[in-house]
C-alpha positions in Angstrom: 0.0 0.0 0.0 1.2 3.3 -1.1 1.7 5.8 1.4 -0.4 9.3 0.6 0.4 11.4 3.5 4.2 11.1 2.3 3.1 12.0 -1.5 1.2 14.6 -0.8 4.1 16.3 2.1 7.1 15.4 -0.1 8.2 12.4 1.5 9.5 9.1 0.2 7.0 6.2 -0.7 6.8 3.6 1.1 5.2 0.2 -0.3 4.5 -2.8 2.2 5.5 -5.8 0.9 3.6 -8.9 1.1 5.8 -11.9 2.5 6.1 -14.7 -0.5 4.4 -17.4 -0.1 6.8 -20.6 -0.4 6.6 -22.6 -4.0 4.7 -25.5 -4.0 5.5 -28.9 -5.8 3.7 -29.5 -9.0 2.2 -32.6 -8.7 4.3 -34.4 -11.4 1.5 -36.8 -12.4 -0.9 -34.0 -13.2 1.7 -32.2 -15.1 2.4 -34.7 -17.0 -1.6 -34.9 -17.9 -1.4 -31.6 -18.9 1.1 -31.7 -21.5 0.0 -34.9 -23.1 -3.7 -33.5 -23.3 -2.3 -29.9 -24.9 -0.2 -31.9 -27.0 2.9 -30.0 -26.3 4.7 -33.2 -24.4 6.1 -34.4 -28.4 7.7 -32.0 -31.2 7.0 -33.4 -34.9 10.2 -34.0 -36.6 10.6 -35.1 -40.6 13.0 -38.1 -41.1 13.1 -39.7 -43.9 9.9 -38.4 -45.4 8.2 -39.7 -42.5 6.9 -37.5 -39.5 7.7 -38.7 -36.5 6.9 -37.4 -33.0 10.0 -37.1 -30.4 9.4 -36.5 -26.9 10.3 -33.3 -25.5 13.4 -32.7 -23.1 10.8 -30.9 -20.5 8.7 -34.3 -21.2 11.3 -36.5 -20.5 12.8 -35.1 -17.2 9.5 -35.2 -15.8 9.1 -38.5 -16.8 12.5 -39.3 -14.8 11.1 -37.3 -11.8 8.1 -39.7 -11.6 10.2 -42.5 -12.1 12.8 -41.5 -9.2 9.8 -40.8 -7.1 8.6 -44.2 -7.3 12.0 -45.2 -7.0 12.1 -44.1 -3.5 9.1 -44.7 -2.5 9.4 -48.5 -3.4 13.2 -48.7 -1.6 11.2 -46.9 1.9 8.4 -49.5 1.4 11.2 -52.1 1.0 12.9 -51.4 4.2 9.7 -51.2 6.1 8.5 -54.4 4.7 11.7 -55.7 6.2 11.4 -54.8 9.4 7.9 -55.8 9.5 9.0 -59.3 8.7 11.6 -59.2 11.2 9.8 -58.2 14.1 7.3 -60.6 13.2 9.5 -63.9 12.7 11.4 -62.7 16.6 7.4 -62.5 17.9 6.9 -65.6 16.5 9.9 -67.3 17.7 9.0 -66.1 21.0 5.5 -67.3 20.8 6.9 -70.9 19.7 9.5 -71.1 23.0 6.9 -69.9 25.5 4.3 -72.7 23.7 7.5 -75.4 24.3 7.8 -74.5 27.8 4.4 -74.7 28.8 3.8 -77.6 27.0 3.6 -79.9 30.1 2.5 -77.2 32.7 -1.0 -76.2 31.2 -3.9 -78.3 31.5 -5.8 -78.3 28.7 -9.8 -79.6 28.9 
C-alpha cells in the first residue's frame, strides 16, 4: 500500500510488501496430464519423409522425476516391509518357546 500522507508532504513512498508465499511442488502426475492433453509433451520431426513425433526434453525429465519418485518410494516401502517381517518372525519365535515350555505345565480340557 502506497503511502499518501508522504506523496502529498514530499516524502519518500513507502510500499508494504507482502511476505512470498513458499513454491509449491507441481504434482508431477498432473503435469504430465497436462502436456499430453495440450499436446505440447512431443515436437514433430521429418526423417526420412516420414513424420515422427519425439518427446520433448521438459517431457522427458518429468518422466524421470516420476520415475525416481517411485523409485524411493518402493526402496522406503522395501525397508519397512523388512522390518515388519523381522519383528514378526522374533514374535513368532518367541511365541513358539513360551508354547515349548508350557507344553507340560497347562492343562488343557
Amino acid at each position: 500500500m502506497v503511502d499518501f500522507y508522504g506523496n502529498m508532504y514530499g516524502g519518500r513512498t513507502q510500499v508494504s510488501v507482502r511476505p512470498s508465499q513458499p513454491e509449491r511442488q507441481k504434482n508431477p502426475v498432473r503435469v504430465l496430464g497436462g502436456m499430453r492433453v495440450h499436446g505440447s509433451h512431443v515436437k514433430q520431426v521429418m526423417i526420412d519423409d516420414e513424420m515422427v513425433d519425439v518427446p520433448k526434453i521438459e517431457y522427458v525429465k518429468l518422466l524421470d522425476d516420476q520415475l525416481r519418485d517411485a523409485r524411493q518410494r518402493l526402496v522406503a516401502l522395501e525397508d519397512r516391509y523388512t522390518r515388519l517381517a523381522t519383528n514378526y518372525n522374533k514374535v513368532l519365535s518367541k511365541l513358539q518357546d513360551m508354547r515349548q515350555s508350557l507344553n507340560g505345565k497347562v492343562d488343557r480340557r
